[in-house]
C-alpha atoms as a printed R data frame, in Angstrom:
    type eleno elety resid chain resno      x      y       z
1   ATOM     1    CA   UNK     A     1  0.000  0.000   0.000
2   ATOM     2    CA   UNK     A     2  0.999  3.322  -0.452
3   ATOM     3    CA   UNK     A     3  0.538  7.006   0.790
4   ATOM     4    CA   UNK     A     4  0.465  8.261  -3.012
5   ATOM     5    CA   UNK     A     5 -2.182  8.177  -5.767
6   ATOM     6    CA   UNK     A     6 -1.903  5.013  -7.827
7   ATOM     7    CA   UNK     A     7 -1.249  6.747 -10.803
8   ATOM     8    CA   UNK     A     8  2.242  8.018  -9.823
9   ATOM     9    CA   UNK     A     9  3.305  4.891  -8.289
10  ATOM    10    CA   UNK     A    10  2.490  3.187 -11.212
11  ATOM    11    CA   UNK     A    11  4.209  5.160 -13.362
12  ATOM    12    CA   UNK     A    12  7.430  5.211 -10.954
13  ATOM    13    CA   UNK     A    13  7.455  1.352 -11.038
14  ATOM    14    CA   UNK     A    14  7.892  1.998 -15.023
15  ATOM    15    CA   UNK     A    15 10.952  4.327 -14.687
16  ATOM    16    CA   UNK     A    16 12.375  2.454 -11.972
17  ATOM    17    CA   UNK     A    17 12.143 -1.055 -13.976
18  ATOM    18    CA   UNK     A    18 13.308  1.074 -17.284
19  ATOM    19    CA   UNK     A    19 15.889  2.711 -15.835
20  ATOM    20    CA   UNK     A    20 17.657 -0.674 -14.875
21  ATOM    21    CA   UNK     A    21 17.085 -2.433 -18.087
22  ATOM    22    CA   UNK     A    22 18.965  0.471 -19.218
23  ATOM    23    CA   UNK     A    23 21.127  0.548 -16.646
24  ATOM    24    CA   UNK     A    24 20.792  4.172 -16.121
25  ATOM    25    CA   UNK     A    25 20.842  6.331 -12.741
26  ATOM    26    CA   UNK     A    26 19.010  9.185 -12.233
27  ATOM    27    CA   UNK     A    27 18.064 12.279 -10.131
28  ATOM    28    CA   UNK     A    28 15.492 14.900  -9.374
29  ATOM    29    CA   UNK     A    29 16.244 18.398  -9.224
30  ATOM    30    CA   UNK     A    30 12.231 19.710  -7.725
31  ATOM    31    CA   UNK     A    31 11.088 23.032  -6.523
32  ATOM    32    CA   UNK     A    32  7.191 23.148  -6.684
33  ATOM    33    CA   UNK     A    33  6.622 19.346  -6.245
34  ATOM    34    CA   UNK     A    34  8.710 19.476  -3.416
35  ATOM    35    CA   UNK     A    35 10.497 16.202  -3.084
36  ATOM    36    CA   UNK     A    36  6.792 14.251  -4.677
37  ATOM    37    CA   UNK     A    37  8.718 12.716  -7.859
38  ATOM    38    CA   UNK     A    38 11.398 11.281  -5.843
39  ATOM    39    CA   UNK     A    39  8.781 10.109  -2.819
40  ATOM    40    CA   UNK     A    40  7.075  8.401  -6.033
41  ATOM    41    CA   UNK     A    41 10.222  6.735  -6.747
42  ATOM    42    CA   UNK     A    42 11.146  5.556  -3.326
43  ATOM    43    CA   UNK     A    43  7.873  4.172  -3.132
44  ATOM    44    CA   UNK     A    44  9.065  1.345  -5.619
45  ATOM    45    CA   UNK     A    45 11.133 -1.556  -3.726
46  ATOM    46    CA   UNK     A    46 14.640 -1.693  -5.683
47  ATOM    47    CA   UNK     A    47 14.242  2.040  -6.532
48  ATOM    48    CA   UNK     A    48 18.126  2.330  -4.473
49  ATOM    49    CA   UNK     A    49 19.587  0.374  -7.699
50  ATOM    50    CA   UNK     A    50 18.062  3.496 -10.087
51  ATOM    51    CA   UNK     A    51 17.790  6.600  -8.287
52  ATOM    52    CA   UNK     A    52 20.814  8.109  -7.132
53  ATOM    53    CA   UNK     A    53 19.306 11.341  -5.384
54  ATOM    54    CA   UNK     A    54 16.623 14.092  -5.465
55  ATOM    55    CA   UNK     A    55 17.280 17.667  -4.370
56  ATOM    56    CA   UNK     A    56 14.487 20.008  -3.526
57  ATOM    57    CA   UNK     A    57 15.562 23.481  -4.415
58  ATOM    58    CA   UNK     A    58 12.163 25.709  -3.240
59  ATOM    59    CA   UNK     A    59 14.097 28.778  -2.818
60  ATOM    60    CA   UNK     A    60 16.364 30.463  -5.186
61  ATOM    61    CA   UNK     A    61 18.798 30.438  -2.967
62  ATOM    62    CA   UNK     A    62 18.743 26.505  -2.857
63  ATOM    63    CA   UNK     A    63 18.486 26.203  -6.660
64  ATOM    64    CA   UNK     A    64 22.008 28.374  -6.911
65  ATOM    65    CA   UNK     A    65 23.515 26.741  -3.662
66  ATOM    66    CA   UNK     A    66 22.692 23.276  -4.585
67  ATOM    67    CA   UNK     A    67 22.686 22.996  -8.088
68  ATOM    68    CA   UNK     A    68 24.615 26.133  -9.080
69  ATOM    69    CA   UNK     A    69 21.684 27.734 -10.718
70  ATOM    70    CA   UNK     A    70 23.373 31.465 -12.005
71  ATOM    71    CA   UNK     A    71 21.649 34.075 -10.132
72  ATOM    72    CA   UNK     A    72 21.625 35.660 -13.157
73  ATOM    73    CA   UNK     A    73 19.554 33.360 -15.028
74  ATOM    74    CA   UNK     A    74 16.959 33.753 -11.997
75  ATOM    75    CA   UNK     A    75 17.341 36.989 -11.966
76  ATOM    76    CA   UNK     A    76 17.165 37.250 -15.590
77  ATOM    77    CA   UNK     A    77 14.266 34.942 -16.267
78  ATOM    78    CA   UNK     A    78 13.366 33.630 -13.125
79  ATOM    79    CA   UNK     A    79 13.007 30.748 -11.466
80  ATOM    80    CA   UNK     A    80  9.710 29.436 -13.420
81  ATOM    81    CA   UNK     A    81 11.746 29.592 -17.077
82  ATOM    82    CA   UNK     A    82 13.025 26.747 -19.305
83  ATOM    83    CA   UNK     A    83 16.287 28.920 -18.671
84  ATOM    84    CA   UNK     A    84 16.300 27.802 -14.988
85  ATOM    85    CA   UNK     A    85 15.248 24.960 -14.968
86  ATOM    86    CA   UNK     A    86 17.726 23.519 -17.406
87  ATOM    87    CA   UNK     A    87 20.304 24.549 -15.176
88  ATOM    88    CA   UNK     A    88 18.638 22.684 -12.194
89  ATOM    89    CA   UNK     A    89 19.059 19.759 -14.511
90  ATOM    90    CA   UNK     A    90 22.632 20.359 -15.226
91  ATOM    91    CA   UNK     A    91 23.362 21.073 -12.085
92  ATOM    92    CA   UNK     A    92 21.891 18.109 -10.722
93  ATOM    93    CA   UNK     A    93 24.011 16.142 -13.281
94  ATOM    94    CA   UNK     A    94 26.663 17.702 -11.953
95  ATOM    95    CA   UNK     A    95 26.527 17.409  -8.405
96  ATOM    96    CA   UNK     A    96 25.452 13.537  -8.440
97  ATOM    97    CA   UNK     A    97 26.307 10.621 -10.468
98  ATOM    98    CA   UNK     A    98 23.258 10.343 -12.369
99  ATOM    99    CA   UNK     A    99 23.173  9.604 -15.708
100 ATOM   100    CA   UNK     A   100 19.943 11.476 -16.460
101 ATOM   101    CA   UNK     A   101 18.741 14.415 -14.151
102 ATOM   102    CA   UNK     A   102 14.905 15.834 -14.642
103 ATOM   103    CA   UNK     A   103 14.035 19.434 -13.308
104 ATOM   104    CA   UNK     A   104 10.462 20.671 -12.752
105 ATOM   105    CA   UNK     A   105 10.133 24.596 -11.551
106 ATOM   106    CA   UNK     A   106  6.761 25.760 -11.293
107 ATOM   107    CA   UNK     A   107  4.317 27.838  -9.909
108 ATOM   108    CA   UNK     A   108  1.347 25.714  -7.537
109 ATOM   109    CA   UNK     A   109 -0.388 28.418  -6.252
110 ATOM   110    CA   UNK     A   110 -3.289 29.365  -4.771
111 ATOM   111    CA   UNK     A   111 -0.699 32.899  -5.069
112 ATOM   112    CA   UNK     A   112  2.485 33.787  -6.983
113 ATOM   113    CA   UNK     A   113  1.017 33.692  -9.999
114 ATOM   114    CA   UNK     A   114  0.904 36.826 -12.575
115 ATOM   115    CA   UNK     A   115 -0.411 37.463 -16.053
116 ATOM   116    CA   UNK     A   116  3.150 36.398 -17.937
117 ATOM   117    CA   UNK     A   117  3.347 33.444 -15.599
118 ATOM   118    CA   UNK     A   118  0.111 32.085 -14.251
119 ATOM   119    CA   UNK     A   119 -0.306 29.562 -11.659
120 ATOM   120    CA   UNK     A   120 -0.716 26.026 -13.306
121 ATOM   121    CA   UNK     A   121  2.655 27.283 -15.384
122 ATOM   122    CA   UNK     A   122  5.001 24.424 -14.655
123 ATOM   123    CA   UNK     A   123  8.642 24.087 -16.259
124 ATOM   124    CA   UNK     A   124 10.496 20.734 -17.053
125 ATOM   125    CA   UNK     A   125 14.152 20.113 -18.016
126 ATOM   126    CA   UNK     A   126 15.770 16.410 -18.696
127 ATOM   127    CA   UNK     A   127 19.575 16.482 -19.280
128 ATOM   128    CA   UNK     A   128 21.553 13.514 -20.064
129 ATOM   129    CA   UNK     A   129 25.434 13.444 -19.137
130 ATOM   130    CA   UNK     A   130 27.311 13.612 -22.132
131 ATOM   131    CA   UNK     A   131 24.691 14.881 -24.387
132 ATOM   132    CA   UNK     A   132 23.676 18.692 -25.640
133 ATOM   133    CA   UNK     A   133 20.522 17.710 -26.152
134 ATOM   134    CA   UNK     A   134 18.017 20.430 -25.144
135 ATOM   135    CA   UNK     A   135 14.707 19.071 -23.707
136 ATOM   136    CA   UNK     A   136 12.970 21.498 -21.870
137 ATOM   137    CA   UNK     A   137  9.077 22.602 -21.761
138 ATOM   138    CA   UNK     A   138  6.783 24.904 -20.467
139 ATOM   139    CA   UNK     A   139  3.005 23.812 -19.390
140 ATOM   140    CA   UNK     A   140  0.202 25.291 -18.478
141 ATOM   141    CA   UNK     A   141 -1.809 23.303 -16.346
142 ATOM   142    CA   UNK     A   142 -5.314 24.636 -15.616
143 ATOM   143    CA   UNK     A   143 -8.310 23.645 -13.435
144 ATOM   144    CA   UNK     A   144 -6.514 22.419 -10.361
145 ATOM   145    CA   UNK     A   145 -5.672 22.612  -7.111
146 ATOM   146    CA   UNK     A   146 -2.198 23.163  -5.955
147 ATOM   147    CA   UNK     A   147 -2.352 19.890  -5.105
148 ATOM   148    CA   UNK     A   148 -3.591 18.987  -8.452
149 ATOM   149    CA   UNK     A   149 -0.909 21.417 -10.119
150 ATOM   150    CA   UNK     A   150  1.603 19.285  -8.047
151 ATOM   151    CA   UNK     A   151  0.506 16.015  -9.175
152 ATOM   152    CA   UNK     A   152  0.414 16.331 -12.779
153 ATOM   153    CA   UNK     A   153  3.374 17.982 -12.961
154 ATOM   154    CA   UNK     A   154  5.156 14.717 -11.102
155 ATOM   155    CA   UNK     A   155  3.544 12.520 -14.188
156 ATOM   156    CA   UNK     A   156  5.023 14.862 -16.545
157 ATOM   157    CA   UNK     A   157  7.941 14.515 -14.487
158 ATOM   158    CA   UNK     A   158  8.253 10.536 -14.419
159 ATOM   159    CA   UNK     A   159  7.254 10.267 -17.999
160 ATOM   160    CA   UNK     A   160 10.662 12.803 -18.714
161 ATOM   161    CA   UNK     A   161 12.525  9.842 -16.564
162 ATOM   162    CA   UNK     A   162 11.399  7.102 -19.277
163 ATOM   163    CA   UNK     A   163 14.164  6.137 -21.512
């Protein structure tokens, strides 16, 4: 049994069981789903052969002491931007031994939101060492709750995690 929806645990049992077929690590760099991707993983017995570590970064201040986020970029672009949260991923490459890092940055709500960025506006990053390949998207996702906001983005997360 578990404390999460079934949804997420079933989709961490896939990452977890691709991930060692592939014989790939990986970690989570999170800020607005606080730590939920990686509970999700942990969740799945075994899950210590795949995932190396998760950082939650809420602050700015985290995201540039942890995973060397520029506090230009932030300042720049801010924290909800492909920008920054393409650097959590590379930082969390960088500071672990993953092989494949996925960032989320986002904005939960009920507040923080604003007309550029309104709340439901969640950002995802995937980096894989070795490779300059870009993959990095911004979503909007409307109609729920900030607990809502949070769990979709963790799918969108997981699925990122999928070879």
């Amino acid at each position: 049994m578990s404390i999460l929806p079934a949804d997420l645990t079933t989709l961490a049992q896939r990452v977890i069981a691709a991930n060692r077929d592939a014989g790939r690590m990986i970690a989570l760099a999170e800020s607005c789903t606080g730590g939920l991707v990686t509970a999700a993983l942990t969740e799945v017995p075994g899950s210590s052969a795949v995932l190396d570590r998760g950082f939650v970064t809420y602050s700015n201040q985290a995201k540039h002491q942890m995973l060397s986020v520029s506090n230009d970029i932030i300042d720049a672009f801010g924290a909800v931007s492909i920008a920054c949260a393409w650097a959590m991923a590379q930082g969390a490459l960088k500071h672990s031994s993953a092989d494949v890092a996925v960032a989320i940055t986002g904005i939960a709500g009920p507040d923080g939101g604003s007309d550029m960025k309104p709340v439901g506006t969640v950002v995802f990053a995937r980096a894989v060492r070795g490779s300059d390949e870009l993959v990095a998207e911004e979503k909007l996702i409307e109609g729920e709750d900030r607990a809502g906001i949070r769990h979709q983005a963790a799918l969108v997360a997981l699925e990122l995690l999928l070879p």
